[in-house]
Backbone as CSV, one residue per row, in Angstrom:
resi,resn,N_x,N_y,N_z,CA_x,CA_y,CA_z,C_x,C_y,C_z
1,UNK,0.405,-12.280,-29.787,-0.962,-11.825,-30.100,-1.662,-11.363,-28.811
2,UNK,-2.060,-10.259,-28.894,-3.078,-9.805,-27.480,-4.614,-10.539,-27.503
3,UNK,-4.628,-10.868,-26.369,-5.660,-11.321,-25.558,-7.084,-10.127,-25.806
4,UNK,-8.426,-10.523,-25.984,-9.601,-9.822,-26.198,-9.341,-8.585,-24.766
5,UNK,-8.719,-8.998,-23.742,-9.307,-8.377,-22.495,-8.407,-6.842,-22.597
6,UNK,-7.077,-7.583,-23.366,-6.174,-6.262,-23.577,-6.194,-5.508,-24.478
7,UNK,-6.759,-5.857,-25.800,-7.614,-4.990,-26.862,-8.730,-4.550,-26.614
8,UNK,-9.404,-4.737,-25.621,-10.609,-3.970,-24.969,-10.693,-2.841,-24.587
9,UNK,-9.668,-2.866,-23.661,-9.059,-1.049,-23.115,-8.364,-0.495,-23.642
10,UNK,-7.699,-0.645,-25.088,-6.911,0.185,-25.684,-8.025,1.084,-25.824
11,UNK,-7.413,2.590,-25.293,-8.153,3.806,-25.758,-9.881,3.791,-25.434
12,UNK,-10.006,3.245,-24.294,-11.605,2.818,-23.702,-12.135,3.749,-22.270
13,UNK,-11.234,4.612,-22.196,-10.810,5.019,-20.546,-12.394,5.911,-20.458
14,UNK,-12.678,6.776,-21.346,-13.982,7.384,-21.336,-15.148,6.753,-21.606
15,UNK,-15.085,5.563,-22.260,-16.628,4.901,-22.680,-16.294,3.935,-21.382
16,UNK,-15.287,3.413,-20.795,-15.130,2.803,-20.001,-16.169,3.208,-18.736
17,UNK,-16.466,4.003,-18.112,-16.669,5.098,-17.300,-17.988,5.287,-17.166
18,UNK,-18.927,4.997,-18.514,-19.836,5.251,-18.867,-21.002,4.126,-18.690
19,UNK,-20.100,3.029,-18.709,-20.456,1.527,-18.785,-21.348,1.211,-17.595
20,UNK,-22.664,0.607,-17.636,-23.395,0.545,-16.535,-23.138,0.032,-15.266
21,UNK,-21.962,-1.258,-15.823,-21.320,-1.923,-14.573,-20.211,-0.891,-13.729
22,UNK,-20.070,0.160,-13.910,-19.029,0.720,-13.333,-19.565,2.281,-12.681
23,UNK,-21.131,1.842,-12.875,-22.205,3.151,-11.868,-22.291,2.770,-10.080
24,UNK,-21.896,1.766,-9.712,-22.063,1.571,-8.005,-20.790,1.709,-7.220
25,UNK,-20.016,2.882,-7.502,-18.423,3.178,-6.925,-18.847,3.330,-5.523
26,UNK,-19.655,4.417,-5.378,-20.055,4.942,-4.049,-20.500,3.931,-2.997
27,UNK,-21.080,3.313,-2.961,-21.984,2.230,-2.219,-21.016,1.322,-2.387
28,UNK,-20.062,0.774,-3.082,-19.131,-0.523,-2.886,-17.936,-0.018,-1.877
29,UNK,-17.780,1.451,-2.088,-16.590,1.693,-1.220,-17.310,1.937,0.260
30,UNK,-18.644,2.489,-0.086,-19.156,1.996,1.476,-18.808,1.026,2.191
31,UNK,-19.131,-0.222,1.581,-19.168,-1.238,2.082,-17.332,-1.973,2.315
32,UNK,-16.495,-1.439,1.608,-15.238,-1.914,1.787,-14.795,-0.932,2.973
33,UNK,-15.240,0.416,3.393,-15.217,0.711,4.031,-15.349,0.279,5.501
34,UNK,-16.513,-0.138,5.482,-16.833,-0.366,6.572,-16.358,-1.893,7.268
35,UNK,-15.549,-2.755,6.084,-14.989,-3.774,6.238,-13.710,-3.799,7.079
36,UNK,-13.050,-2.754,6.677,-11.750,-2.374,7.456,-12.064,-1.426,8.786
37,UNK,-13.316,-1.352,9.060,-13.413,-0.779,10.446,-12.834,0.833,10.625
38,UNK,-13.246,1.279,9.241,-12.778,2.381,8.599,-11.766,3.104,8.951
39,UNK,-10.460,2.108,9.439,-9.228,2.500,9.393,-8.518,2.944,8.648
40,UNK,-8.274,4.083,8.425,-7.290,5.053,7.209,-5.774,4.723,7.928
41,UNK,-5.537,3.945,8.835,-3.830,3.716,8.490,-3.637,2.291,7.342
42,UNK,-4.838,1.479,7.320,-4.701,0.487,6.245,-4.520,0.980,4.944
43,UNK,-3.438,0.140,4.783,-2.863,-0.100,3.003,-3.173,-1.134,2.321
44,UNK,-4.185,-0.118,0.863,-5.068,-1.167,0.046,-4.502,-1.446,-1.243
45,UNK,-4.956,-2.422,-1.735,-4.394,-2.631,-3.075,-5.440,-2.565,-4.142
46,UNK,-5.717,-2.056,-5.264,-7.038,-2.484,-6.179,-6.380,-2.963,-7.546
47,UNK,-6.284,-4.302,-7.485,-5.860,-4.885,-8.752,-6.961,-4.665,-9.396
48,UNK,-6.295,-4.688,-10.536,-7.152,-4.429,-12.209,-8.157,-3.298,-11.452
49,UNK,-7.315,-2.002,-11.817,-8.390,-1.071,-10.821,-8.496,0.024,-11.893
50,UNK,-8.771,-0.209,-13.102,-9.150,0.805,-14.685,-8.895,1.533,-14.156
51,UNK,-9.784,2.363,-14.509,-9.981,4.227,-14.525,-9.969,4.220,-13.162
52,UNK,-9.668,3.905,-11.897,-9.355,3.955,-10.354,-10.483,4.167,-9.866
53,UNK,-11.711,4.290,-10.318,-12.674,4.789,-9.458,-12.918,4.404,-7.714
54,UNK,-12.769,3.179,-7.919,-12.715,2.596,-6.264,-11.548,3.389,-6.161
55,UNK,-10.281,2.889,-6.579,-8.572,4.068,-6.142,-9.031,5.588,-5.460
56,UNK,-9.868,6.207,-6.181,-9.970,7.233,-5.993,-11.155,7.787,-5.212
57,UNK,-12.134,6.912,-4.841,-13.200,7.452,-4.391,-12.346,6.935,-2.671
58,UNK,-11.903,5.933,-2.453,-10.945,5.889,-1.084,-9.956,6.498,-0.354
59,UNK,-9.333,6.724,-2.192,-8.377,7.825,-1.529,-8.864,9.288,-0.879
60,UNK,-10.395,9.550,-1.493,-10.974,10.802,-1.079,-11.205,10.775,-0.043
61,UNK,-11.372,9.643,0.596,-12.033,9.278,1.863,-10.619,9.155,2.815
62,UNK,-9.506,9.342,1.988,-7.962,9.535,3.220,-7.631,8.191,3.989
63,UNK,-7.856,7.112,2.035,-6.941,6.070,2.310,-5.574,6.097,1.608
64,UNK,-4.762,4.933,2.357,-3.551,5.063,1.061,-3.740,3.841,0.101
65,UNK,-4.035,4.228,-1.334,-3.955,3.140,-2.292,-3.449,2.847,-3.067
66,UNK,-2.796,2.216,-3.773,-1.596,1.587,-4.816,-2.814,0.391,-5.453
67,UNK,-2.308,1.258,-7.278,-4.041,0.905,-8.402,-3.254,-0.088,-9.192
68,UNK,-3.420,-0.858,-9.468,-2.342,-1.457,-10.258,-3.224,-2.270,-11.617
69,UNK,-2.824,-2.216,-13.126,-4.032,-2.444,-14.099,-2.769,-2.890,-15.193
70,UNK,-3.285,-3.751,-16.370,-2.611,-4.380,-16.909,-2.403,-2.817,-18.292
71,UNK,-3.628,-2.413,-18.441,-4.171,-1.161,-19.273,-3.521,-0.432,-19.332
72,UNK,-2.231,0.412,-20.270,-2.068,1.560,-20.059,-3.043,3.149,-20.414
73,UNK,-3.620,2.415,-21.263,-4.799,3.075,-21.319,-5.922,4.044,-20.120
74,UNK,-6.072,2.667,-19.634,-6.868,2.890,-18.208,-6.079,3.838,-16.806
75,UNK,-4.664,3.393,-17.214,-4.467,4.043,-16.037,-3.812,5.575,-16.284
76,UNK,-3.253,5.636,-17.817,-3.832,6.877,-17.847,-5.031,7.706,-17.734
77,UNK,-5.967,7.520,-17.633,-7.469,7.769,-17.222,-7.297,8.273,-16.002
78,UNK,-7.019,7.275,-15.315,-7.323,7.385,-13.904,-6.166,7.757,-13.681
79,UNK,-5.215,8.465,-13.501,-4.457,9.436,-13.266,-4.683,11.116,-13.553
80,UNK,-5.513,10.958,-14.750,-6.153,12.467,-14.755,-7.215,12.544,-14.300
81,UNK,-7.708,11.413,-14.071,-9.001,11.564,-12.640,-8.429,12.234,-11.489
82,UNK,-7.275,11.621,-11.213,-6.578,11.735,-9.856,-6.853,13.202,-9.684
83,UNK,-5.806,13.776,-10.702,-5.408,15.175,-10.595,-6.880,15.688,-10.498
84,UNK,-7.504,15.492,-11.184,-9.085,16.559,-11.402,-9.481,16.261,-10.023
85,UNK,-8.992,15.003,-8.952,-10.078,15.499,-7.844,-9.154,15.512,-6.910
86,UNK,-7.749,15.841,-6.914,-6.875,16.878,-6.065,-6.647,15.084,-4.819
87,UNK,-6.566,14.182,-5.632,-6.222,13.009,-4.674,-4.808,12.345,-4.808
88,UNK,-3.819,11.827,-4.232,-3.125,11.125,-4.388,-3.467,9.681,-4.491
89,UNK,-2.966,8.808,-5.646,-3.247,7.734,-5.691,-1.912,7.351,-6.551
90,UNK,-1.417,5.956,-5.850,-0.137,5.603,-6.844,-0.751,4.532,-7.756
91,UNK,-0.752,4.988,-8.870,-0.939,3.945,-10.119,0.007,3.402,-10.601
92,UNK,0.168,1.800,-11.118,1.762,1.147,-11.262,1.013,0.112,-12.560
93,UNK,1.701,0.527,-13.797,1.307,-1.037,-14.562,1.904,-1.910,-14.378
94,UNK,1.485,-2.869,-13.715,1.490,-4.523,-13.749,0.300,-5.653,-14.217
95,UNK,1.045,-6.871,-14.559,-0.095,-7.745,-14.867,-0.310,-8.226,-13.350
96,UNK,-1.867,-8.639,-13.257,-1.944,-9.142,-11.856,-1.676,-10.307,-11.822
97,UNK,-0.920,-11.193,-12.615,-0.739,-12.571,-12.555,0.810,-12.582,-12.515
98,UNK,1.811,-11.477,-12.286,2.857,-11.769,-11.862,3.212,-10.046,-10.737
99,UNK,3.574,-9.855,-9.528,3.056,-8.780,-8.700,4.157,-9.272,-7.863
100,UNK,4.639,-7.941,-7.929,6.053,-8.094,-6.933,5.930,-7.367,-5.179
101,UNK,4.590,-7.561,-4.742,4.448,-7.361,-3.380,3.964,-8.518,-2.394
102,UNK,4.901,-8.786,-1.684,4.621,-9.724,-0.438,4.431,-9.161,1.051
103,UNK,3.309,-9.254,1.316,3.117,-8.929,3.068,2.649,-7.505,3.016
104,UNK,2.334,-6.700,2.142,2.651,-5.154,2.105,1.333,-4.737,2.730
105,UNK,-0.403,-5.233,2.624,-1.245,-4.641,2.494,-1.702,-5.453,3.362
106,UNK,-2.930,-4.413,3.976,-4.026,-4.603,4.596,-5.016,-5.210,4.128
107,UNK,-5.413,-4.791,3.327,-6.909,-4.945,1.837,-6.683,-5.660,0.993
108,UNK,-6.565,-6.259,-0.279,-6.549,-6.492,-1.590,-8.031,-6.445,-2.215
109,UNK,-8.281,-5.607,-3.167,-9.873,-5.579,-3.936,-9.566,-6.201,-5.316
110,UNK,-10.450,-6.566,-5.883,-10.719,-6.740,-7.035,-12.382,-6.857,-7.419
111,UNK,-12.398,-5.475,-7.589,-14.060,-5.177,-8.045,-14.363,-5.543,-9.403
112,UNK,-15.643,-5.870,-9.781,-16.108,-5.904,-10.959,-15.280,-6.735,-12.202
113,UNK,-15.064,-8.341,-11.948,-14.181,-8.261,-13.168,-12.449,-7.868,-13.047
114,UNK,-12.074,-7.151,-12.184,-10.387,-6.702,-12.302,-9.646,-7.028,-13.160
115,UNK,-9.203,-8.547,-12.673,-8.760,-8.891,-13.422,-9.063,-10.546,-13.851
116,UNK,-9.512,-11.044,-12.586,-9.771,-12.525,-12.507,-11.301,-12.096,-11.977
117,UNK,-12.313,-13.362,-13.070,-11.789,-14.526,-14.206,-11.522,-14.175,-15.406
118,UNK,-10.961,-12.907,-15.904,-10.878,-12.915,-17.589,-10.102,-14.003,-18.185
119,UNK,-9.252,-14.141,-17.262,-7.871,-15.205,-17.888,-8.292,-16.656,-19.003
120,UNK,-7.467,-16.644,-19.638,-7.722,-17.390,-20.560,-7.456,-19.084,-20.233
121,UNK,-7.146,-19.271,-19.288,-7.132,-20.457,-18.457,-7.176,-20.619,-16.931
122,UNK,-7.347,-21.582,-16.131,-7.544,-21.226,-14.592,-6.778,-21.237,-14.039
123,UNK,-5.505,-21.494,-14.406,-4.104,-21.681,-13.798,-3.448,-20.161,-14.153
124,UNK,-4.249,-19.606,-15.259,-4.162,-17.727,-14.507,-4.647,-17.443,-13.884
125,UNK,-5.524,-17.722,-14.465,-6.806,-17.555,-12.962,-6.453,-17.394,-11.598
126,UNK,-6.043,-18.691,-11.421,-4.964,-18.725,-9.900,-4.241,-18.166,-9.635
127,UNK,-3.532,-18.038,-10.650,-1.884,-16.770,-10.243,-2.130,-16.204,-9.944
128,UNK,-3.273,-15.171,-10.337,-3.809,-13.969,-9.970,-4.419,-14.126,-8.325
129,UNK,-5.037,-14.972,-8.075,-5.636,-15.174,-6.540,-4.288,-15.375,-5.988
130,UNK,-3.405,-15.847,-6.427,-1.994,-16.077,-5.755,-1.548,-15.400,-5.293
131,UNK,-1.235,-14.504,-6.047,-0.503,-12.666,-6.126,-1.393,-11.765,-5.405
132,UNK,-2.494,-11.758,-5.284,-3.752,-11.386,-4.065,-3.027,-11.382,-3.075
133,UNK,-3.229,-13.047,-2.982,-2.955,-13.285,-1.264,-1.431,-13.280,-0.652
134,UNK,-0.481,-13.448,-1.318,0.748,-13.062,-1.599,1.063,-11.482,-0.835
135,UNK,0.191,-10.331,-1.723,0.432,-8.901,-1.539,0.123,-9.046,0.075
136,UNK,-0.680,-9.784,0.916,-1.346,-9.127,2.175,-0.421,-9.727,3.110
137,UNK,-0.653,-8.737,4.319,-0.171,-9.006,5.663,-0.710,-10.466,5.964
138,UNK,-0.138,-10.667,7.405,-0.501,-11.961,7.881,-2.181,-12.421,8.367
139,UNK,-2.957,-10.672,8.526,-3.887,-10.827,8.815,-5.145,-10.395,8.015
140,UNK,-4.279,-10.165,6.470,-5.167,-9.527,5.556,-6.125,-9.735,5.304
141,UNK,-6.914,-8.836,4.380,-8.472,-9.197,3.901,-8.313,-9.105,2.217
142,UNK,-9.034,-10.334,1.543,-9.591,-9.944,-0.024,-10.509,-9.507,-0.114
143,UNK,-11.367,-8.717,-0.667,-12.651,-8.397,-1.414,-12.438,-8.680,-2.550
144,UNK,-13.516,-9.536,-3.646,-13.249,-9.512,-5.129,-14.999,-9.625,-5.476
145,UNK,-15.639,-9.269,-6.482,-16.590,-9.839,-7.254,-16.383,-10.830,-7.994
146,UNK,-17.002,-11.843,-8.721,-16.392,-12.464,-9.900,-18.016,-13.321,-10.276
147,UNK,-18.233,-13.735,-11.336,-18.931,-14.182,-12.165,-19.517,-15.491,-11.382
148,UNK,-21.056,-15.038,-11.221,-21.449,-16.432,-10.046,-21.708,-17.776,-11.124
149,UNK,-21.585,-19.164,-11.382,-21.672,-19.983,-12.114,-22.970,-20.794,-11.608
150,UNK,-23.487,-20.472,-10.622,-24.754,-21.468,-10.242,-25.660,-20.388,-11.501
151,UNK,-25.711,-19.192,-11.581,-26.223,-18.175,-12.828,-26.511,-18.906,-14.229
152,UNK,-25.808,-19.048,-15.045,-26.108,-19.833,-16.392,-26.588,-21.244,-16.071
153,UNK,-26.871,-21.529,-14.661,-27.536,-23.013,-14.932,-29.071,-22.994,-14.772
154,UNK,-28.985,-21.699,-14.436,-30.849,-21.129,-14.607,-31.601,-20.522,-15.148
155,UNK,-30.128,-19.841,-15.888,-30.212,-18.167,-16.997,-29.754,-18.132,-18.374
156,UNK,-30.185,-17.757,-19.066,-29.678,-17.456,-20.095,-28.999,-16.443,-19.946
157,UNK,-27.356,-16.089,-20.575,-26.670,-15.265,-20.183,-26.393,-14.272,-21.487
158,UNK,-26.702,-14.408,-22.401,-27.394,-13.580,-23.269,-28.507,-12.814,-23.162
159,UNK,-29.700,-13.475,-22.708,-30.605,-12.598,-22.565,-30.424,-11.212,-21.071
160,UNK,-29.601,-12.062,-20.223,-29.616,-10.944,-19.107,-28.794,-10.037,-19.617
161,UNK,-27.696,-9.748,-19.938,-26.616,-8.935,-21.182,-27.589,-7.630,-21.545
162,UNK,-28.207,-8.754,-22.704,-29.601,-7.710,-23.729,-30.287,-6.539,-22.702
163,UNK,-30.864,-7.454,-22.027,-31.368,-7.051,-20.908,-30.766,-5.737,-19.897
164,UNK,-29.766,-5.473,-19.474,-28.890,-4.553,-19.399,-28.360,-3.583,-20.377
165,UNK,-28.676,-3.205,-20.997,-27.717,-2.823,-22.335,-28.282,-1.572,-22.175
166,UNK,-27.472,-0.287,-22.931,-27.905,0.855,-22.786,-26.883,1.493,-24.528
167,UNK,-27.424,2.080,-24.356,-27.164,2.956,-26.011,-25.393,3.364,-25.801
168,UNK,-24.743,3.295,-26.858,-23.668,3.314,-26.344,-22.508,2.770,-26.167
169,UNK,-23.349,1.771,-24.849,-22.260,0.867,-24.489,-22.086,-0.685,-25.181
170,UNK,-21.154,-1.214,-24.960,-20.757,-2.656,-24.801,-22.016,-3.458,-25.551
171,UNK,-21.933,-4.152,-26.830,-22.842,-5.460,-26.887,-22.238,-6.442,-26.865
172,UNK,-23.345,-7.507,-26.972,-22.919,-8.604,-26.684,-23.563,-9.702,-27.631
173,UNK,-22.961,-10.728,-28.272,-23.545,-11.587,-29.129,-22.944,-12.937,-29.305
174,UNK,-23.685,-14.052,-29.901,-23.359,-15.214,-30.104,-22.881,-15.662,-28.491
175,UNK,-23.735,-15.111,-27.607,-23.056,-16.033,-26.003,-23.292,-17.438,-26.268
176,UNK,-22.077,-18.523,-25.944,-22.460,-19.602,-26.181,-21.788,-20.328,-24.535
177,UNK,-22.107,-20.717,-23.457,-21.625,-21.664,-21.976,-21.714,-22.974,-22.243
178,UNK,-19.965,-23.182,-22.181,-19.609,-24.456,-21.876,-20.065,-24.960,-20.428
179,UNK,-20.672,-26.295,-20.321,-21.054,-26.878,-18.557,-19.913,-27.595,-18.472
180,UNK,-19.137,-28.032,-19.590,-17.586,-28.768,-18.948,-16.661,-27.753,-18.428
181,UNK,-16.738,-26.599,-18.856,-15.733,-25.918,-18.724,-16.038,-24.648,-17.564
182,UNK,-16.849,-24.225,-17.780,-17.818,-22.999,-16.955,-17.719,-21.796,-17.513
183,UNK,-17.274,-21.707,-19.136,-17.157,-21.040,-19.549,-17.548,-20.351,-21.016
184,UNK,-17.887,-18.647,-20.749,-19.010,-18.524,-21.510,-18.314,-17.362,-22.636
185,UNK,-18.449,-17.725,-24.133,-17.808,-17.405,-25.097,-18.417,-16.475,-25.681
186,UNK,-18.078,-15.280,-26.422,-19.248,-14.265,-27.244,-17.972,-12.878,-27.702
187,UNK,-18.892,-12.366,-28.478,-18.575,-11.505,-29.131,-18.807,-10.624,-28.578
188,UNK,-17.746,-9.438,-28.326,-18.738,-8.368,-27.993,-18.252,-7.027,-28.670
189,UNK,-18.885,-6.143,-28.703,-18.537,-4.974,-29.852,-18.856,-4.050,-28.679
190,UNK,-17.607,-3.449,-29.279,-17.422,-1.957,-28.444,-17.057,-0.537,-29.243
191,UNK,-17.752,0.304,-28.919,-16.965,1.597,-29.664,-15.901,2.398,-28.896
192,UNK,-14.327,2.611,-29.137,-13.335,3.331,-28.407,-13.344,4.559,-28.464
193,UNK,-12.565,5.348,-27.328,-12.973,6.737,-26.977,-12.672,7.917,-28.352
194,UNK,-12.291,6.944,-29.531,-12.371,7.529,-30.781,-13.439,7.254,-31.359
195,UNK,-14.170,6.479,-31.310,-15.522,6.195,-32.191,-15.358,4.662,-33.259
196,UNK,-13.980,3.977,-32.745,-13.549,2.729,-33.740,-14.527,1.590,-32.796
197,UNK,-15.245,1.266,-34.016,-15.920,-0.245,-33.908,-15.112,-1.352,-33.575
198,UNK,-15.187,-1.954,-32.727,-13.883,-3.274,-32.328,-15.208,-4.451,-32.181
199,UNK,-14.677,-5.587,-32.732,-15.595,-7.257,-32.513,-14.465,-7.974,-31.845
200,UNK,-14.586,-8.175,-30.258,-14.125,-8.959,-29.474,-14.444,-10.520,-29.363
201,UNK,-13.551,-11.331,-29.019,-14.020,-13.294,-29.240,-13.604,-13.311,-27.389
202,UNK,-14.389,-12.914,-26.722,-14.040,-12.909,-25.395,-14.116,-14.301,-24.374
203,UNK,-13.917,-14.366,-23.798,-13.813,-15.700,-22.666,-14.175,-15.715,-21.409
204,UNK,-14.764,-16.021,-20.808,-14.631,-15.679,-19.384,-15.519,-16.819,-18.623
205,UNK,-14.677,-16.869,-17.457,-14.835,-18.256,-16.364,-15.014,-17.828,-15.153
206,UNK,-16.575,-18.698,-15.539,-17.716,-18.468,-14.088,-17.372,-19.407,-12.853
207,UNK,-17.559,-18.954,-11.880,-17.006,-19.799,-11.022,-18.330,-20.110,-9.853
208,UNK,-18.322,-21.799,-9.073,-19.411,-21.715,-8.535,-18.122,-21.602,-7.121
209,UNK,-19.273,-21.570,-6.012,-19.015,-20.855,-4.875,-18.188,-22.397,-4.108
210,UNK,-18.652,-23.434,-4.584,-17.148,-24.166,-3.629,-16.286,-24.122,-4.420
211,UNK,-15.822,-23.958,-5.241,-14.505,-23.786,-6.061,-13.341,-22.410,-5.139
212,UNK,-14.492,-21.377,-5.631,-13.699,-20.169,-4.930,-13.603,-20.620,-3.074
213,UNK,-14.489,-21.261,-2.857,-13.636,-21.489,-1.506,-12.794,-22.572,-1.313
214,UNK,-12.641,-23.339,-2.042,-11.506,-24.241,-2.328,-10.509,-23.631,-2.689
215,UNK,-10.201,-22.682,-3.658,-8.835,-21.876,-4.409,-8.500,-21.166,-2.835
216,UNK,-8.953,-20.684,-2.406,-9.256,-19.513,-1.456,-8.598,-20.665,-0.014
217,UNK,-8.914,-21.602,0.083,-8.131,-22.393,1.421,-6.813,-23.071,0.809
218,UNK,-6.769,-23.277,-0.398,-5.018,-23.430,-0.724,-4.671,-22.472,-0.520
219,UNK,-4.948,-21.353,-0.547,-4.389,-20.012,-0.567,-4.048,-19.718,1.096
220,UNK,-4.398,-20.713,1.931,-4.299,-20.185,3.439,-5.268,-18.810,3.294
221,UNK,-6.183,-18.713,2.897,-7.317,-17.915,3.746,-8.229,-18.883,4.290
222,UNK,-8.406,-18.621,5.790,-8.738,-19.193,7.030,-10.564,-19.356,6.726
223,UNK,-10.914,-17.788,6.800,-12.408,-17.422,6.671,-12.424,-17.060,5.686
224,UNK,-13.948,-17.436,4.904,-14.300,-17.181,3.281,-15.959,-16.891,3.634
225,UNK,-16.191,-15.898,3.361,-17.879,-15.743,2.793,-18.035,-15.510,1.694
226,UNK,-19.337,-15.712,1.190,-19.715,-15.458,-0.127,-20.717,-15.294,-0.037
227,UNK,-21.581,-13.890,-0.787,-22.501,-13.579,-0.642,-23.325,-12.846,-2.079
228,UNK,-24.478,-12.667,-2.289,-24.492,-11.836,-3.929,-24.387,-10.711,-3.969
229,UNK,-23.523,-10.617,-5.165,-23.248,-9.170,-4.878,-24.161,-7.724,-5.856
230,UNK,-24.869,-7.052,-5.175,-26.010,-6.426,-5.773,-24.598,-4.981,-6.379
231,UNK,-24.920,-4.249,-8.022,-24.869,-3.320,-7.906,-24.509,-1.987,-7.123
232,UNK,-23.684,-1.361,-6.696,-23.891,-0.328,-5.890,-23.796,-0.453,-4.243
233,UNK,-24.228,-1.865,-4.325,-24.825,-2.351,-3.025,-24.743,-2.989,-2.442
234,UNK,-23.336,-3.216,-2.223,-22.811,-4.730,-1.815,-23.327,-5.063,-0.240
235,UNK,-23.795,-6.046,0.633,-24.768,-6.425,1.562,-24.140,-8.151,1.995
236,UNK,-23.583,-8.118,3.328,-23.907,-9.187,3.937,-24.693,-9.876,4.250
237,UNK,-25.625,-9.279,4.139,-26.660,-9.761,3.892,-27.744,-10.366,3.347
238,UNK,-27.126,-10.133,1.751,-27.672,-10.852,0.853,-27.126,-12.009,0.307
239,UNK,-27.971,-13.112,0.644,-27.468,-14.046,0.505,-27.382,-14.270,-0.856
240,UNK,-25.673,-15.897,-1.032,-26.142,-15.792,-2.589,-27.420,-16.692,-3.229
241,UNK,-27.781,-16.643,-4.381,-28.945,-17.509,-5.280,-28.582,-17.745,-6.628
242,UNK,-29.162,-18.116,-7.013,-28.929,-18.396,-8.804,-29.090,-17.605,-9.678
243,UNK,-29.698,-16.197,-8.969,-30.503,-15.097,-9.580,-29.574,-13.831,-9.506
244,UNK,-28.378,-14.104,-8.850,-27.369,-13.255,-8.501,-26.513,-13.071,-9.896
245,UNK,-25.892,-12.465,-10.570,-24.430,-12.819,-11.780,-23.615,-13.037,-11.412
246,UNK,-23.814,-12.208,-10.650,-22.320,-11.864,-9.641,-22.077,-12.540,-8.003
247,UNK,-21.186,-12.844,-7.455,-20.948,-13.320,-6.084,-20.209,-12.319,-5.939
248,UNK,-19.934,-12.250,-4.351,-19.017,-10.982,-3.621,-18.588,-11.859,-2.743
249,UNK,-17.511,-11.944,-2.591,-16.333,-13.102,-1.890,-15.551,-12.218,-0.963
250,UNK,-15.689,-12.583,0.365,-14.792,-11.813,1.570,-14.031,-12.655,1.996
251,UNK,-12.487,-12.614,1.749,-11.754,-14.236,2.684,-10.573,-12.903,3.414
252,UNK,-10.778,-13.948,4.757,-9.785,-12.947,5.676,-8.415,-14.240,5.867
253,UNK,-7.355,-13.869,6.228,-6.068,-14.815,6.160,-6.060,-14.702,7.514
């Protein structure tokens, strides 16, 4: 039986695109940019990297990137992205919870969601941070976003959803957060790049910020920041709060 996360992107590659969370390409690759000291001999990785937009807005910028997405959907997308903007980018389906590269990369990203926390337990969860840190050199860097959990202990995570929503895209209903678990359950309805109504029973696990730096030092990454991660706008500067959704996690090995 497929998982909500993999019936999501069947045939989603254009409404995908459209989706509000996936408007700050420009300004995040700024900032990953400027992380690597905007070295174009570094080799990046963008797990769970959909429609490639990060893949491709780097590669414009004359990096080398290898996109890798569980979606075949998606990465057909982002392969005729490729071509339409005259970029090379190697796209490879794999799940990110089993990844047959050790030592290879400079970078590893996982923007917005990728792929972890969708997982349906945390011991995927992990694999996936596994296979991260696994892919990088000895002196690599992660970038990931992921779902801040100090958030639902101040927020209603339904109403911020609502709150976001735009004609179109993605709803969201019946959110219900477990505090044993950190995890927040709902429906969400989507229309596919055919116009089919889909009702998703989705899952997803919020994580608070010593956890990820706990996963993150089994993992032998040395240095870990965590910071909130704004839209468009990712900032060292901004520290994280409760008011954040999102955290932006930098661990160097």
């Amino acid at each position: 039986m497929k998982q909500w996360y993999e019936t999501l992107f069947e045939n989603y590659g254009l409404k995908y695109d459209n989706e509000i969370f996936t408007q700050g390409t420009i300004g995040e690759c700024d900032f990953i940019e400027a992380e690597i000291d905007y070295n174009k001999q570094a080799r990046i990785l963008d797990i769970g990297c959909g429609t490639g937009r990060h893949s491709i807005e780097l590669a414009k910028r004359g990096y080398k990137i290898t996109g890798i997405d569980l979606s075949e959907s998606l990465l057909i997308r982002a392969k005729q992205k490729a071509e339409e903007f005259d970029v090379q980018v190697e796209f490879i389906q794999y799940d990110a919870r089993n990844l047959p590269f050790s030592s290879e990369f400079d970078l590893a990203i996982m923007i917005c969601e990728g792929a972890f926390p969708l997982m349906e337990t945390d011991e995927m969860n992990y694999l996936i941070m596994q296979n991260a840190a696994k892919s990088l050199k000895e002196n690599g860097k992660l970038i990931f976003t992921t779902l801040n959990g100090l958030f639902p202990l101040f927020h209603s995570v339904k109403d911020f959803l609502e709150s976001h929503k735009e004609e179109g895209n993605a709803e969201y209903h019946q959110n219900s957060f477990d505090l044993m678990t950190f995890r927040d359950t709902s429906i969400t309805t989507i229309e596919d790049d055919s116009g089919n109504k889909k009702d998703l029973d989705c899952n997803e696990r919020y994580y608070v910020p010593s956890e990820i730096t706990w996963l993150l030092k089994s993992l032998n990454f040395k240095k870990i920041d965590i910071y909130g991660a704004k839209l468009g706008a990712f900032s060292r500067n901004d520290k994280l709060t409760t008011e954040d959704f999102e955290m932006l996690v930098i661990a160097e090995k």
